[in-house]
N, C-alpha and C positions, 0 to 999 in steps of 0.2 A: 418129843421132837427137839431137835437140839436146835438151840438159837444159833443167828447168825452173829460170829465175832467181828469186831474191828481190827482192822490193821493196828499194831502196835507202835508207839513213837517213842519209848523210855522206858527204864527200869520199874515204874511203878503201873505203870501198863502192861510191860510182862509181866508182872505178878499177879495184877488183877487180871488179866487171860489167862493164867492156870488157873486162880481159883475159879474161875468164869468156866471152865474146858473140865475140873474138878467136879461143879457143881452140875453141869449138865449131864456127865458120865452117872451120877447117882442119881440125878432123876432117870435117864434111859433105862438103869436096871432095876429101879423101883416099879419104874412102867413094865418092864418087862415080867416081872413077878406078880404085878395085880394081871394085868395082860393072862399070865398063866394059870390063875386063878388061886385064890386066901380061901383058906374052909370054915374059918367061921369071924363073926361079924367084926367081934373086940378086934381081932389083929388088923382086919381091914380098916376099922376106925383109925386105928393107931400109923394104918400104912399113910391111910389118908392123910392126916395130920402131921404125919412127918415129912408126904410131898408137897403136903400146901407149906410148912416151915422153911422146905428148901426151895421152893419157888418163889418165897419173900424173900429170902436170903439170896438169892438169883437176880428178883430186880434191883432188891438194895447195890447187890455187886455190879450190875448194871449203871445205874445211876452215880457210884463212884467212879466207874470207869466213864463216863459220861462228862463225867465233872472233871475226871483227869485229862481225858480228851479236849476238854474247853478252855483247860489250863495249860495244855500241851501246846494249843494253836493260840494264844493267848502270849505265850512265851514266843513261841515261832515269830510271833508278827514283832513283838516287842525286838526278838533279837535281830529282826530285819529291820527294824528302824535304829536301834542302836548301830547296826553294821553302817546303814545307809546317815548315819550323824560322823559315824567314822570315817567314813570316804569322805563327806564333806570337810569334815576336820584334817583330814589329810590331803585333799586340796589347798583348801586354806591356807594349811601352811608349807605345803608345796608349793605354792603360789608365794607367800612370806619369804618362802628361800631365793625364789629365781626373782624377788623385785631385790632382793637383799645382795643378792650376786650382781643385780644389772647397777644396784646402786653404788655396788663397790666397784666395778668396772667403770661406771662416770666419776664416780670419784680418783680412781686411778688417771684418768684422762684428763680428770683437773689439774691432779699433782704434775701429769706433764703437761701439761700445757702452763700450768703453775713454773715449772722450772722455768720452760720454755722461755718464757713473759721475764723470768729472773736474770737467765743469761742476756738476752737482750739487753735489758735494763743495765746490767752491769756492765756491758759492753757500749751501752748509750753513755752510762757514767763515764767510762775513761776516754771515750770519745768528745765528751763535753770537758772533761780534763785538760786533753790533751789542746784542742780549738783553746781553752780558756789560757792556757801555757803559750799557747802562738796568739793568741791578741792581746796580752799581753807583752811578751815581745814585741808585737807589731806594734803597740800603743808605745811603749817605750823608744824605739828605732822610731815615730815619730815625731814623741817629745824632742826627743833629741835632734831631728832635720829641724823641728820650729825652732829650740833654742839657738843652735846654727843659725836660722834665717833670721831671729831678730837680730841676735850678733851683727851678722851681715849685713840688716838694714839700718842697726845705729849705727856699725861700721861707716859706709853710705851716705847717711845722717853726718856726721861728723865729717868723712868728704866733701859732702855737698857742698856745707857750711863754710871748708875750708876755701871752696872752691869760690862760693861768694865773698868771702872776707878777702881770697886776692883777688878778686874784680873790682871789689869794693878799693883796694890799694892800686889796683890798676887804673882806675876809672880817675880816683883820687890825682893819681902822679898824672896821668894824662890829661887831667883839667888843669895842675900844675905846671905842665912843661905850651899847654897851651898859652896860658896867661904867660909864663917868658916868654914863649916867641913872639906874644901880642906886643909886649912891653919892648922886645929888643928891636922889633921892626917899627914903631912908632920910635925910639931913639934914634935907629937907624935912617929916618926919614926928617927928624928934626939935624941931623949931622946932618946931611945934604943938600939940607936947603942954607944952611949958616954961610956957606961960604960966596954963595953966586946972589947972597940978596941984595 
């Protein structure tokens, strides 16, 4: 009877399925020739012994292909986790790339925002230039009305002063010309009376 074969996964399982499909076809015609009948004992012993040698030599083939089949599904799984460390791995760093890409993109957005902040700035500077050039003018232009005004108020000063010192010569001459008239009108009332006393 011929055994049942497995499905084959690999070059070494092809092989051990021909010898496996090799060994069965000579046991079926061994069977076939005791089957027909051997005329005397010796060759029968000897059939005998040659189908029990190929019948160990059948399960040995067996049990290699067994062990290759264990190896085969062994590898199988192995290479399904290698695959599936692969995809994770390539996630990972498909994931590595688009944070890499998002992080160059904010950083691009810094840079302009970075100029952005620059220009300002540099336009704040010549704006604070330009105010610093006009109060200064403007502190100057009114250095100069204060020197003007003190001018103007020792100007003033010196007026004022002048204006008291001729009061002061007015006031003077006018006490003077009082006392004459006091003096000329007592003389004038001593003549007057000399003559009718």
């Amino acid at each position: 009877m011929t055994a049942r074969q497995p499905a084959g996964g690999g070059p070494e399982e092809d092989e051990l399925l021909k010898q496996w499909a090799f060994l069965d076809r000579l046991v079926e015609r061994q069977a076939a020739q005791l089957r027909a009948g051997i005329q005397d004992a010796e060759e029968a012993d000897e059939g005998l012994t040659e189908l029990q040698g190929l019948h160990r030599e059948l399960e040995a083939a067996r049990g290699e292909l067994s062990q290759a089949q264990a190896a085969h599904r062994a590898a199988v799984a192995e290479a399904r986790r290698a695959r599936a460390q692969l995809s994770a791995l390539a996630a990972a760093h498909q994931q590595v790339l688009d944070d890499r890409d998002a992080l160059r993109q904010r950083l691009d957005g810094l840079d302009g925002e970075m100029a952005r902040w620059r220009t300002r700035g540099d336009g704040l500077e010549a704006e604070l230039q330009r105010l610093e050039l006009r109060s200064r003018g403007q502190l100057q232009e009114v250095m100069a009305r204060l020197s003007e005004a003190e001018a103007q108020r020792q100007s003033s000063e010196r007026g004022r002063l002048e204006v008291l010192e001729s009061l002061r010569a007015a006031h003077l001459e006018v006490e003077q010309l009082r006392a004459r008239i006091a003096a000329s009108r007592r003389g004038l009332w001593h003549f007057r009376r000399r003559p009718g006393g």
